[in-house]
N, CA, C and O atoms as a Maestro MAE file, in Angstrom:
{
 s_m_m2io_version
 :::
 2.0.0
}

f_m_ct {
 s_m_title
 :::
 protein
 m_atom[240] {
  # First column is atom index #
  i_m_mmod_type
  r_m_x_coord
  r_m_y_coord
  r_m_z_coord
  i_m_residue_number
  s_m_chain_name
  s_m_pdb_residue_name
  s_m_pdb_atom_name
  i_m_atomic_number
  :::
  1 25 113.080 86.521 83.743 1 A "UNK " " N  " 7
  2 3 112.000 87.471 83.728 1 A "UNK " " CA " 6
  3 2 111.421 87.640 85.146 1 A "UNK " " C  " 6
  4 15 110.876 88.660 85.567 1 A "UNK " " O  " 8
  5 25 111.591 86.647 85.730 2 A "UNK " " N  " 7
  6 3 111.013 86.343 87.063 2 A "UNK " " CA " 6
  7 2 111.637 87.689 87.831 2 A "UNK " " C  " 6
  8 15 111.081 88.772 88.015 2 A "UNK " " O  " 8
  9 25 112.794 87.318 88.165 3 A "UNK " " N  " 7
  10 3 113.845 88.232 88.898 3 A "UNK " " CA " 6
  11 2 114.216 89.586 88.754 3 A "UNK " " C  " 6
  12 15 114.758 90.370 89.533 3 A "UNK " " O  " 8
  13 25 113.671 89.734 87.201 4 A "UNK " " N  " 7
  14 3 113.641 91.769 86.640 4 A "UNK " " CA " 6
  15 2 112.547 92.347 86.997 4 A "UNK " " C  " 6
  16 15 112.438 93.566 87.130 4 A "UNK " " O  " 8
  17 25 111.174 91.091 87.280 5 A "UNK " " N  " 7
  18 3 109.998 92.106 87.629 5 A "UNK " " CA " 6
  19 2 109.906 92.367 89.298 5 A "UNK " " C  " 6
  20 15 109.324 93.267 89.903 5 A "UNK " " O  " 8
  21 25 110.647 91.314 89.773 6 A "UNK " " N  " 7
  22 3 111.151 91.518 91.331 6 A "UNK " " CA " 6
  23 2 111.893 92.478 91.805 6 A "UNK " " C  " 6
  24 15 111.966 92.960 92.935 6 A "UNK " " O  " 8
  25 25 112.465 92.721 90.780 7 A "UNK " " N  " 7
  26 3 113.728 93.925 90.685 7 A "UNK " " CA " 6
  27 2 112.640 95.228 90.571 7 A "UNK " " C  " 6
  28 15 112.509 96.181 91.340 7 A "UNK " " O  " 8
  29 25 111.948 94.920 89.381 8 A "UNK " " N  " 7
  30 3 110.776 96.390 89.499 8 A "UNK " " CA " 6
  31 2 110.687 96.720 90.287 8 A "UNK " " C  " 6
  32 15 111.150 97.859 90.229 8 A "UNK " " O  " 8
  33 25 110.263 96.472 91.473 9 A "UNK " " N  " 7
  34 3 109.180 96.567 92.709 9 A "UNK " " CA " 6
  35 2 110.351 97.600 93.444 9 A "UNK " " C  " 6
  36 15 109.886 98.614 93.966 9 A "UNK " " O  " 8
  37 25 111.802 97.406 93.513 10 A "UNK " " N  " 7
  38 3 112.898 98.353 93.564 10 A "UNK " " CA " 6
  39 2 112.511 98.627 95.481 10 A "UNK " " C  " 6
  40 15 112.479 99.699 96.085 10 A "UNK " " O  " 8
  41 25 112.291 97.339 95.968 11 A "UNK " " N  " 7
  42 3 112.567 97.491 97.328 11 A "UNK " " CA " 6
  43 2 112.849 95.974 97.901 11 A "UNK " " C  " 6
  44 15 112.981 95.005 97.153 11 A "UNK " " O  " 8
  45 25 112.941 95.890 99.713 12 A "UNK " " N  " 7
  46 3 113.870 94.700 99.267 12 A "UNK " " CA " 6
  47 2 112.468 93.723 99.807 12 A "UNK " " C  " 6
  48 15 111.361 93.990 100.275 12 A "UNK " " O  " 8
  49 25 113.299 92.318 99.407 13 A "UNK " " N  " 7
  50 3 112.449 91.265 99.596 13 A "UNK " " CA " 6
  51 2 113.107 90.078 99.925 13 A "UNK " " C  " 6
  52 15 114.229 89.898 99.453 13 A "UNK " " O  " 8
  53 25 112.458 88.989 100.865 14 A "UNK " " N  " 7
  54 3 112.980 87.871 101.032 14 A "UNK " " CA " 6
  55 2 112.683 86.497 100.483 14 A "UNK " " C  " 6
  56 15 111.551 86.355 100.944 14 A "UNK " " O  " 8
  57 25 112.872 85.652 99.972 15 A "UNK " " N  " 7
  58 3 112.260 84.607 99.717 15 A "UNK " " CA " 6
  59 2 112.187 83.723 100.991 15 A "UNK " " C  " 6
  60 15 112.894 84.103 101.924 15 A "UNK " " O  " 8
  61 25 111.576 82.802 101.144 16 A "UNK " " N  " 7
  62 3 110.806 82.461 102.013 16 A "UNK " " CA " 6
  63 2 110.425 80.568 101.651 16 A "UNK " " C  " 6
  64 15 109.736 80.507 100.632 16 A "UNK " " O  " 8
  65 25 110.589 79.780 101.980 17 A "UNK " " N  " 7
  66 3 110.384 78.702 101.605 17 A "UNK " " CA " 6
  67 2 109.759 77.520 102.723 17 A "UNK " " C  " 6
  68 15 110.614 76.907 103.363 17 A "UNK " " O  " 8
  69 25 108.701 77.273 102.910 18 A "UNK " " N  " 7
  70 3 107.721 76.484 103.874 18 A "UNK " " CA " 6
  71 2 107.477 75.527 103.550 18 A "UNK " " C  " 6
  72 15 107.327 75.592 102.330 18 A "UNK " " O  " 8
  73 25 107.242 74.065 104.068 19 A "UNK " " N  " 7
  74 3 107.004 72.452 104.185 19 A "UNK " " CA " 6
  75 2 105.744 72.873 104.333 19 A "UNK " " C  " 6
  76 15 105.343 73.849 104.968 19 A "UNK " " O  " 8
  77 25 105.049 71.964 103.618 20 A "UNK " " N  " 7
  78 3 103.424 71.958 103.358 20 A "UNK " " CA " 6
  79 2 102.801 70.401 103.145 20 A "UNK " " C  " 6
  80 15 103.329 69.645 102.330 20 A "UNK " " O  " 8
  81 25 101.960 70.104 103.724 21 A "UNK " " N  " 7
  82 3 101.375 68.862 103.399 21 A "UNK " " CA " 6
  83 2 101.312 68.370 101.269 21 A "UNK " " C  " 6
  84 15 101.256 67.326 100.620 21 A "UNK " " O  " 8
  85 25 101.363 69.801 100.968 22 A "UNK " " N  " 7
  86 3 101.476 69.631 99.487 22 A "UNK " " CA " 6
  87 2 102.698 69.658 99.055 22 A "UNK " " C  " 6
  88 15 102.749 69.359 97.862 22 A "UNK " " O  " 8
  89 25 104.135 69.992 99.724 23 A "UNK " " N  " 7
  90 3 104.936 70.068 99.489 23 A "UNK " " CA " 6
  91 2 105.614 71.116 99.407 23 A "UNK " " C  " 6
  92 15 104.874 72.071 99.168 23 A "UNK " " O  " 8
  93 25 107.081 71.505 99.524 24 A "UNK " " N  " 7
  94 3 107.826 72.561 99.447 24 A "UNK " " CA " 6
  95 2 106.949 74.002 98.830 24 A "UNK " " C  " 6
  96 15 106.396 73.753 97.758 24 A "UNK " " O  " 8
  97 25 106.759 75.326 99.290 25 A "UNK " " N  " 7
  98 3 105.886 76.005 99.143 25 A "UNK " " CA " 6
  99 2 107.052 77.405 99.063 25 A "UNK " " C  " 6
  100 15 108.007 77.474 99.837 25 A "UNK " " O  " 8
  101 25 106.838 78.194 98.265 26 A "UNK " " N  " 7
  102 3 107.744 79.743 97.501 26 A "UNK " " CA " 6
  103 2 107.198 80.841 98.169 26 A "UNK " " C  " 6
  104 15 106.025 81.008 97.834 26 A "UNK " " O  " 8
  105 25 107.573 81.600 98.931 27 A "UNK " " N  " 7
  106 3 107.191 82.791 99.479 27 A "UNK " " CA " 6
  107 2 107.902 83.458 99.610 27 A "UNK " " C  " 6
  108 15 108.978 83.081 100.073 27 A "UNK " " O  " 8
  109 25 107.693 84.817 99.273 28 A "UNK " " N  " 7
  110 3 108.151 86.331 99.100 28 A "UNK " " CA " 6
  111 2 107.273 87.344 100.135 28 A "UNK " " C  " 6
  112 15 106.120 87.722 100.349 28 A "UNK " " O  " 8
  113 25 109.055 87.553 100.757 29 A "UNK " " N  " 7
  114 3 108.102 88.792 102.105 29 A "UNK " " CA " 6
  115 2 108.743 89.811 101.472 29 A "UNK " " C  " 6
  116 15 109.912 89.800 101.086 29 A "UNK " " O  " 8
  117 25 107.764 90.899 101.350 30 A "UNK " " N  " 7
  118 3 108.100 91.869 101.409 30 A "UNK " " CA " 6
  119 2 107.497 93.244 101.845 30 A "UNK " " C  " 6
  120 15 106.862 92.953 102.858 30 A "UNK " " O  " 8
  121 25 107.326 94.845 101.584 31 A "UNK " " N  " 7
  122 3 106.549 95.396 102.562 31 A "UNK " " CA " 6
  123 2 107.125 96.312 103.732 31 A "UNK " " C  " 6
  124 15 108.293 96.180 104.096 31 A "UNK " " O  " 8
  125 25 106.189 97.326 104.361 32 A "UNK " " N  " 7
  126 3 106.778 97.508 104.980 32 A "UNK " " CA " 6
  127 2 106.483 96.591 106.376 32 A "UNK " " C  " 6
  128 15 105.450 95.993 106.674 32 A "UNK " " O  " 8
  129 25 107.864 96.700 107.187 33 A "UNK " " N  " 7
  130 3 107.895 95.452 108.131 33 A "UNK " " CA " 6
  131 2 107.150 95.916 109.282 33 A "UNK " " C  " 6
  132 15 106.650 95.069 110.021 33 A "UNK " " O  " 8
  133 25 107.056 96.742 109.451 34 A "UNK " " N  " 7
  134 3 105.780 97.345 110.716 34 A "UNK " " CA " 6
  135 2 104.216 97.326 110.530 34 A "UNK " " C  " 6
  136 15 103.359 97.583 111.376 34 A "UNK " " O  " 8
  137 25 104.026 96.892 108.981 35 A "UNK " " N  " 7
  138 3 102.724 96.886 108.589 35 A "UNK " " CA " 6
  139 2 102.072 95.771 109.167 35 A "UNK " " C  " 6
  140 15 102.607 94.904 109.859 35 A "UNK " " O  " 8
  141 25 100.487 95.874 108.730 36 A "UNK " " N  " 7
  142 3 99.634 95.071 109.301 36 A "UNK " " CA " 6
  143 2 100.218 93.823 108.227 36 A "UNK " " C  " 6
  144 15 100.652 94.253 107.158 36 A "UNK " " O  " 8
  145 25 100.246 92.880 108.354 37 A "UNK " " N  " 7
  146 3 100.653 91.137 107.667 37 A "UNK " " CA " 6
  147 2 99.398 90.830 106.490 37 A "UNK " " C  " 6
  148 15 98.241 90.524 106.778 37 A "UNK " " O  " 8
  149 25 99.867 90.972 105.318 38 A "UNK " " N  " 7
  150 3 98.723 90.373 104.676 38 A "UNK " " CA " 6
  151 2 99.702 89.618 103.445 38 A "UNK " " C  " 6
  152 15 100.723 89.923 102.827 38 A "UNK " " O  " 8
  153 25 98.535 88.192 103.494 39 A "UNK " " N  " 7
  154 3 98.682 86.858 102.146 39 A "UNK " " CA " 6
  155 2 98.213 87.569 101.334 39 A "UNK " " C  " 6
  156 15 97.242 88.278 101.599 39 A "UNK " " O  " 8
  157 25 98.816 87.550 100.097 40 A "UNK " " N  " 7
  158 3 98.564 87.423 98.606 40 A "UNK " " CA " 6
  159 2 98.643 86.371 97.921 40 A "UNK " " C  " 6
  160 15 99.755 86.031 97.516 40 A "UNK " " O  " 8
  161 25 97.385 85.514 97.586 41 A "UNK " " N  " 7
  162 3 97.773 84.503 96.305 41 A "UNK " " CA " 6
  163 2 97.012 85.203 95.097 41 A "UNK " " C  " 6
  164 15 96.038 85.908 94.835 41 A "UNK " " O  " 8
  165 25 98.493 84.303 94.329 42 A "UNK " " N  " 7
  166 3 97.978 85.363 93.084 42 A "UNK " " CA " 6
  167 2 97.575 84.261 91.991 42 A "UNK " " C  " 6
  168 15 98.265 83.257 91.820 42 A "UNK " " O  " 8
  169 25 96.387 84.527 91.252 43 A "UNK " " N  " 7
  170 3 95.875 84.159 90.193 43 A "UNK " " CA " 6
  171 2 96.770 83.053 89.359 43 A "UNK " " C  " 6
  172 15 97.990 82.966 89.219 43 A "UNK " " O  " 8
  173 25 95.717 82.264 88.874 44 A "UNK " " N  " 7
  174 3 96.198 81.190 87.697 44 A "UNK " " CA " 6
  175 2 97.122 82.214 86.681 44 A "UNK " " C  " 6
  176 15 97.033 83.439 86.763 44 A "UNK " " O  " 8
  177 25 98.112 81.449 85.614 45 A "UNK " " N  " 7
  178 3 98.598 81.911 84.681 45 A "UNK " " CA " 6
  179 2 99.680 83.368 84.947 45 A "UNK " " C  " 6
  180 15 100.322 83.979 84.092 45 A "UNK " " O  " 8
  181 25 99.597 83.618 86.377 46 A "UNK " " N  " 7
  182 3 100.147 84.440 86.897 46 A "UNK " " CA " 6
  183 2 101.299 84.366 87.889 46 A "UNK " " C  " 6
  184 15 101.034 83.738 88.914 46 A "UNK " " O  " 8
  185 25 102.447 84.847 87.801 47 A "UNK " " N  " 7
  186 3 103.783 85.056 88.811 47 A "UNK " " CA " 6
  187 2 103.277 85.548 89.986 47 A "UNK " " C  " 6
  188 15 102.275 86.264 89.969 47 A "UNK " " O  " 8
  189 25 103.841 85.256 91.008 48 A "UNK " " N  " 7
  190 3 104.078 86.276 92.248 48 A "UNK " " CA " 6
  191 2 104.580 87.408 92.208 48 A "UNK " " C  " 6
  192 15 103.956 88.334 92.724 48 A "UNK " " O  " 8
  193 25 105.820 87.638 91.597 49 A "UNK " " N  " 7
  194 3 106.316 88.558 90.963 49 A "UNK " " CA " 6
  195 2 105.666 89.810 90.192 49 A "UNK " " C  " 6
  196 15 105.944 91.008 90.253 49 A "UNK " " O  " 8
  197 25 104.542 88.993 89.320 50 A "UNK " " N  " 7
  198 3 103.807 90.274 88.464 50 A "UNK " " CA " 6
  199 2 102.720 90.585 89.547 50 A "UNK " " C  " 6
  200 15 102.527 91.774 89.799 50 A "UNK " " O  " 8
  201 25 102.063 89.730 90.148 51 A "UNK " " N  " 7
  202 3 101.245 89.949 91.281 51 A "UNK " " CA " 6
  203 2 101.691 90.709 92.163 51 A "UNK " " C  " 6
  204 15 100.866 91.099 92.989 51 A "UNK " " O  " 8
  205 25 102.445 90.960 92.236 52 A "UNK " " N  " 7
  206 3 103.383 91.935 93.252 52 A "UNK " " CA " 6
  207 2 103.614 93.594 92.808 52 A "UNK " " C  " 6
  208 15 103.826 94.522 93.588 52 A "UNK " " O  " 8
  209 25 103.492 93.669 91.133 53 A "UNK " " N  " 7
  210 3 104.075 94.738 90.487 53 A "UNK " " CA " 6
  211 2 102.484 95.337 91.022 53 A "UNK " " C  " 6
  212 15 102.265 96.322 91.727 53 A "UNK " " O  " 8
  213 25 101.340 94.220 90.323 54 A "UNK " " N  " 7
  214 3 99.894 95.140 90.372 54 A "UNK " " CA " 6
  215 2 99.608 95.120 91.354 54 A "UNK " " C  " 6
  216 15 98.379 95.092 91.424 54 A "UNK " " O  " 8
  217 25 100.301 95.116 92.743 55 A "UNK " " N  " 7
  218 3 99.574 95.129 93.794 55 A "UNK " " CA " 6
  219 2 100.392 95.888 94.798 55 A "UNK " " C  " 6
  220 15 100.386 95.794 96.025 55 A "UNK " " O  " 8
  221 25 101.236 96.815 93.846 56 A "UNK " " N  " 7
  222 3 102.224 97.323 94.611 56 A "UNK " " CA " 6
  223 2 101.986 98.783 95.861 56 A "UNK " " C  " 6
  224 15 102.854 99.296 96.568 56 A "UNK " " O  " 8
  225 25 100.561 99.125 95.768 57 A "UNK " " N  " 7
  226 3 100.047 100.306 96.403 57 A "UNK " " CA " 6
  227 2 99.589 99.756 98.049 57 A "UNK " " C  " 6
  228 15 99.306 100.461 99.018 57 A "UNK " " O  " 8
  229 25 99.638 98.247 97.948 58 A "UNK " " N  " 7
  230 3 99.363 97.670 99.024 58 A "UNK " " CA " 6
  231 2 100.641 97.580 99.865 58 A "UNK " " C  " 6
  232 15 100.331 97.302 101.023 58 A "UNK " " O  " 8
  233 25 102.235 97.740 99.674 59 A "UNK " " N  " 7
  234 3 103.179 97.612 100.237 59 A "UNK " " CA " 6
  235 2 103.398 97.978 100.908 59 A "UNK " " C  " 6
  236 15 103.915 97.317 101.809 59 A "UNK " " O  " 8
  237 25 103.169 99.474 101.049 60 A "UNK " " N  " 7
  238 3 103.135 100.475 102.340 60 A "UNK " " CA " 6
  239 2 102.674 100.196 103.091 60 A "UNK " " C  " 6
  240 15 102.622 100.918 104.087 60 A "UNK " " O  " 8
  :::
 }
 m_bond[239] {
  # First column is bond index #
  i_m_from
  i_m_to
  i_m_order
  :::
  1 1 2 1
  2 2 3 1
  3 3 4 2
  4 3 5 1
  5 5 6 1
  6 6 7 1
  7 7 8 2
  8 7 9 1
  9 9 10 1
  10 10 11 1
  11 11 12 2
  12 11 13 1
  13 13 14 1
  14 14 15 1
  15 15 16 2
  16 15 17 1
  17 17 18 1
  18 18 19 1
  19 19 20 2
  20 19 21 1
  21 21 22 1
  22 22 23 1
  23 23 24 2
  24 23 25 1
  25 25 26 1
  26 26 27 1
  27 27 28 2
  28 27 29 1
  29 29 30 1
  30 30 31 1
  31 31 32 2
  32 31 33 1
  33 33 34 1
  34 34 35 1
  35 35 36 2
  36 35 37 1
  37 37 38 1
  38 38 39 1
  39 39 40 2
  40 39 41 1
  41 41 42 1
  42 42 43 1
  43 43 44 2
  44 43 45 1
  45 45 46 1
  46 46 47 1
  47 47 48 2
  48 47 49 1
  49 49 50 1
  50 50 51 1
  51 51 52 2
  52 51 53 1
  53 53 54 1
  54 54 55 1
  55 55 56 2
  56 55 57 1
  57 57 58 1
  58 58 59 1
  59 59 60 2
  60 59 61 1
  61 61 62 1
  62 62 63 1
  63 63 64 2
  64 63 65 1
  65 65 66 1
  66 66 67 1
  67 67 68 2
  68 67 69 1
  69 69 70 1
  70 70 71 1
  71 71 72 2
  72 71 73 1
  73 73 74 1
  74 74 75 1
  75 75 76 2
  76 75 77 1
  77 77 78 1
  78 78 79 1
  79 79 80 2
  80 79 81 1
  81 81 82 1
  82 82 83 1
  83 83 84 2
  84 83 85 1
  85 85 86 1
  86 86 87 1
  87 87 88 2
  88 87 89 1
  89 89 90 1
  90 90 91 1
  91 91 92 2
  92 91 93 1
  93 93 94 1
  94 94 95 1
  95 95 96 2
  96 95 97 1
  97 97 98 1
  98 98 99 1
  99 99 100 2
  100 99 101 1
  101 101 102 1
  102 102 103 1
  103 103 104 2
  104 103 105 1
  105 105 106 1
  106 106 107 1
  107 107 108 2
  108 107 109 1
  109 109 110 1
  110 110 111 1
  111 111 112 2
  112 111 113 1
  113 113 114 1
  114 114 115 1
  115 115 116 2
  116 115 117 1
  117 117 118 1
  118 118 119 1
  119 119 120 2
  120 119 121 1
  121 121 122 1
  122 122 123 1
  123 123 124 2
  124 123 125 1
  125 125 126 1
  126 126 127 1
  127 127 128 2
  128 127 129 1
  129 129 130 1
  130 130 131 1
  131 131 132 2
  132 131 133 1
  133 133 134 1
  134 134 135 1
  135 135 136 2
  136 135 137 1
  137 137 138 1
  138 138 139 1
  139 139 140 2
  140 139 141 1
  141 141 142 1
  142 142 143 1
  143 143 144 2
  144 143 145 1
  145 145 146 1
  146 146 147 1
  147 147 148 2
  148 147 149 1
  149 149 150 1
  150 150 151 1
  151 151 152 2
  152 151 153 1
  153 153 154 1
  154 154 155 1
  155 155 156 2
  156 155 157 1
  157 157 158 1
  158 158 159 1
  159 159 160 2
  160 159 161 1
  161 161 162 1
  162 162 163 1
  163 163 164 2
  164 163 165 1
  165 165 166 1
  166 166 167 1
  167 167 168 2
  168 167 169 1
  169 169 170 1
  170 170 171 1
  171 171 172 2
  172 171 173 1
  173 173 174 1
  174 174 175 1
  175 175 176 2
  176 175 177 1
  177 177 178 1
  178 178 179 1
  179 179 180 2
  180 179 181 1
  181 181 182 1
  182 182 183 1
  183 183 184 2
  184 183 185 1
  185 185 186 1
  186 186 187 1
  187 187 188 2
  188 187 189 1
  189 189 190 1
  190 190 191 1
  191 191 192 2
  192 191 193 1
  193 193 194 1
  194 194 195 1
  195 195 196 2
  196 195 197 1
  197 197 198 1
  198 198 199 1
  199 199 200 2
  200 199 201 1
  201 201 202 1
  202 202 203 1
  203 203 204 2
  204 203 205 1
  205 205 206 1
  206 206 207 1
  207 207 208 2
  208 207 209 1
  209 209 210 1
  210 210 211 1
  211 211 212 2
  212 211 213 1
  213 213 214 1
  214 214 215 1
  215 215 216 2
  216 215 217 1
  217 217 218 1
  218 218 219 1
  219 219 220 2
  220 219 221 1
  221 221 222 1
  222 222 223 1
  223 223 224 2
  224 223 225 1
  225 225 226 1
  226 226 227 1
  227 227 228 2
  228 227 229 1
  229 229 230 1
  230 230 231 1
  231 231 232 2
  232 231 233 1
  233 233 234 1
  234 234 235 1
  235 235 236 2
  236 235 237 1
  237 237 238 1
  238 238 239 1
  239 239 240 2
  :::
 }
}
C-alpha cells in the first residue's frame, strides 16, 4: 500500500536513508529540484506516503 500511494504522487522520488542518534532514519526526496527545500513530518498514525498525497500542492 505503501508503494501505490507513492506511485499516486506519479512523479519521481528518492528514498533517502540517514544515521541518527535515534537510529537509521527513512526519507523521501521529492519535488521540484530547483525549489526552495522544505521538511515534512508527518503526523502520528500516518505514512509519509499519504502525507505526501495531501500535501501534494506543495511539490511545485
Amino acid at each position: 500500500m505503501y508503494d501505490a500511494q507513492l506511485a499516486r504522487l506519479g512523479r519521481p522520488y528518492k528514498d533517502i536513508y540517514v544515521d541518527t542518534s535515534y537510529g537509521r532514519t527513512h526519507l523521501i526526496e521529492t519535488g521540484n529540484p530547483q525549489g526552495e527545500p522544505l521538511l515534512v513530518f508527518h503526523g502520528g498514525n500516518e505514512t509519509t506516503a499519504y502525507n505526501l498525497l495531501a500535501c501534494d500542492f506543495l511539490l511545485e
